[in-house]
C-alpha positions in Angstrom: 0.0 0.0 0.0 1.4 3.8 -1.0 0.8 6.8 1.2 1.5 9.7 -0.1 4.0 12.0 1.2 2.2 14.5 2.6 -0.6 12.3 4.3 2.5 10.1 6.0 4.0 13.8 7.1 0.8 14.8 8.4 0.0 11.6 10.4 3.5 11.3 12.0 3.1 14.9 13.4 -0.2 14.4 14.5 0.7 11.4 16.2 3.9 13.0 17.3 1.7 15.9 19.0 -0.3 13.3 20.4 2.7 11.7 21.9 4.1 14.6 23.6 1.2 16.1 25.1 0.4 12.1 26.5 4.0 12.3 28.2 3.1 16.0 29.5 0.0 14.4 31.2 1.6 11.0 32.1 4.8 12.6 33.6 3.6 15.8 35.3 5.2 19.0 36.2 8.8 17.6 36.8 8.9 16.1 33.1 7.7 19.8 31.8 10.9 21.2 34.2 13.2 18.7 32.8 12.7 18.4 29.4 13.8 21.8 28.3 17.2 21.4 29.9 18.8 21.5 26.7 21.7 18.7 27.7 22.3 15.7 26.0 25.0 13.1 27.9 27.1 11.5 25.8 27.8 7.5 26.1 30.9 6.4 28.3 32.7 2.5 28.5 34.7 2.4 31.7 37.6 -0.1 32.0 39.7 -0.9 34.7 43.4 -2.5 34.8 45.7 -3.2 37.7 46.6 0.5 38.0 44.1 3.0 36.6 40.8 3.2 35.1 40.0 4.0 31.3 36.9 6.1 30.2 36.0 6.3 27.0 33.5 9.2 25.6 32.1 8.7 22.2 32.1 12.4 21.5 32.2 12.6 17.1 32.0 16.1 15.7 33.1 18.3 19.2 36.0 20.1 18.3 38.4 18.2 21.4 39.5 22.0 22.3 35.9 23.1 23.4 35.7 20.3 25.9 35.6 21.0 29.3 37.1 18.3 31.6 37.6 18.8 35.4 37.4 16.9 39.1 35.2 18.4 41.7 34.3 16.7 45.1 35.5 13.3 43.3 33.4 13.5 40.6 34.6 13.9 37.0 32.6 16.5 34.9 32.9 17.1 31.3 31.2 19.4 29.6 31.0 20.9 25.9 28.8 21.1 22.7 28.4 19.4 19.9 26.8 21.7 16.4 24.3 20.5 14.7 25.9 18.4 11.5 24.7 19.7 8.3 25.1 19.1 4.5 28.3 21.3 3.3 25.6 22.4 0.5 23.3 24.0 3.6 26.2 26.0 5.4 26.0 29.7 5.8 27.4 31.9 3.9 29.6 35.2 5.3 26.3 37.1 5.6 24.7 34.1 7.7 22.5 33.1 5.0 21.9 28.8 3.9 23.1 28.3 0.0 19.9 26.0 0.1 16.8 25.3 1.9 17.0 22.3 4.9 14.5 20.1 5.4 15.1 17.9 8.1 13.1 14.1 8.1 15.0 12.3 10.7 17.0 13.5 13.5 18.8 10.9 15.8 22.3 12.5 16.3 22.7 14.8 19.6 24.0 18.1 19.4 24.2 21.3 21.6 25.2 21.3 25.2 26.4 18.3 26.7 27.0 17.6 30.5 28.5 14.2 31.9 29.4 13.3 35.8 31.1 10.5 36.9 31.1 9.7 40.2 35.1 8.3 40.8 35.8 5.2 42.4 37.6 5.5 46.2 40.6 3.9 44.5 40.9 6.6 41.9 43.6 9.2 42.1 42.6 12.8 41.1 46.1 13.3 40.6 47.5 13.1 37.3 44.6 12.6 35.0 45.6 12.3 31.5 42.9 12.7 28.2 43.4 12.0 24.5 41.1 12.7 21.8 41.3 10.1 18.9 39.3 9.0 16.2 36.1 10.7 17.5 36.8 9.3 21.2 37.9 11.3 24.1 40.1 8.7 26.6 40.6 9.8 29.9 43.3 7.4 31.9 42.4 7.8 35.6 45.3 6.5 37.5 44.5 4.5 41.1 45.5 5.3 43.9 49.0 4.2 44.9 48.8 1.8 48.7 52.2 1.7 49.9 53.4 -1.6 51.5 52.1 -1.6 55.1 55.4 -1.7 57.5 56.0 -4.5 59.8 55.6 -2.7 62.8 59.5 -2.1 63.9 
């Protein structure tokens, strides 16, 4: 069976609409607060070996020199943005104007603001923390903490 275009537009919005204003109702006044917070958190792997621990950020398309990363309070926090990826033939011009009209069907990939807090393990040193962005990844090595050999009691 073919629907055309414009009917399959109009019934995905509708049902769309429908959606959001049954999530409004379902979720109450602390989804309406949330919602508009604007941050996205990008996925993380964690790995530990016998003397640090390796996070992983999937972070594709952030320039590596806008990201923000910093310990408070043992937590890690990294923040940054991400721009919305668009087709070289939709970029502005000098004057800020598109060379051609966008028209956006699907939209999956995050972008904007992002916020992520990690809450470090006691074994972690804050001491020392070493990132590498590579291949669209950002890997943060978060040594542990060094026990020293307990004396003998002499």
């Amino acid at each position: 069976m073919n629907v055309p275009l414009q009917v399959a537009e109009e019934n995905f919005f509708s049902a769309a609409g429908q959606m959001s204003r049954w999530l409004d109702r379902v979720l109450g006044p602390d989804y309406q607060r949330y919602r508009g917070r604007g941050c996205w958190t990008p996925p993380i792997n964690l790995y530990e070996v016998a003397g640090a621990f390796f996070l992983v950020v999937d972070l594709a398309g952030i320039d590596p020199e806008a990201v923000d990363l910093r310990v408070e309070d043992g937590r890690l926090i990294l923040r940054g943005q991400r721009p919305s990826p668009r087709p070289a033939e939709c970029e502005q011009d000098d004057q800020g104007m598109a060379a051609g009209a966008l028209r956006l069907h699907l939209m999956e990939i995050d972008h904007g603001p992002f916020l992520r807090v990690l809450e470090l393990p006691e074994t972690a040193s804050t001491r020392d923390i070493e990132a590498r962005y590579r291949s669209g990844f950002l890997w943060v090595r978060i040594p542990k903490v060094v026990k020293l050999p307990e004396g003998d009691g002499k």
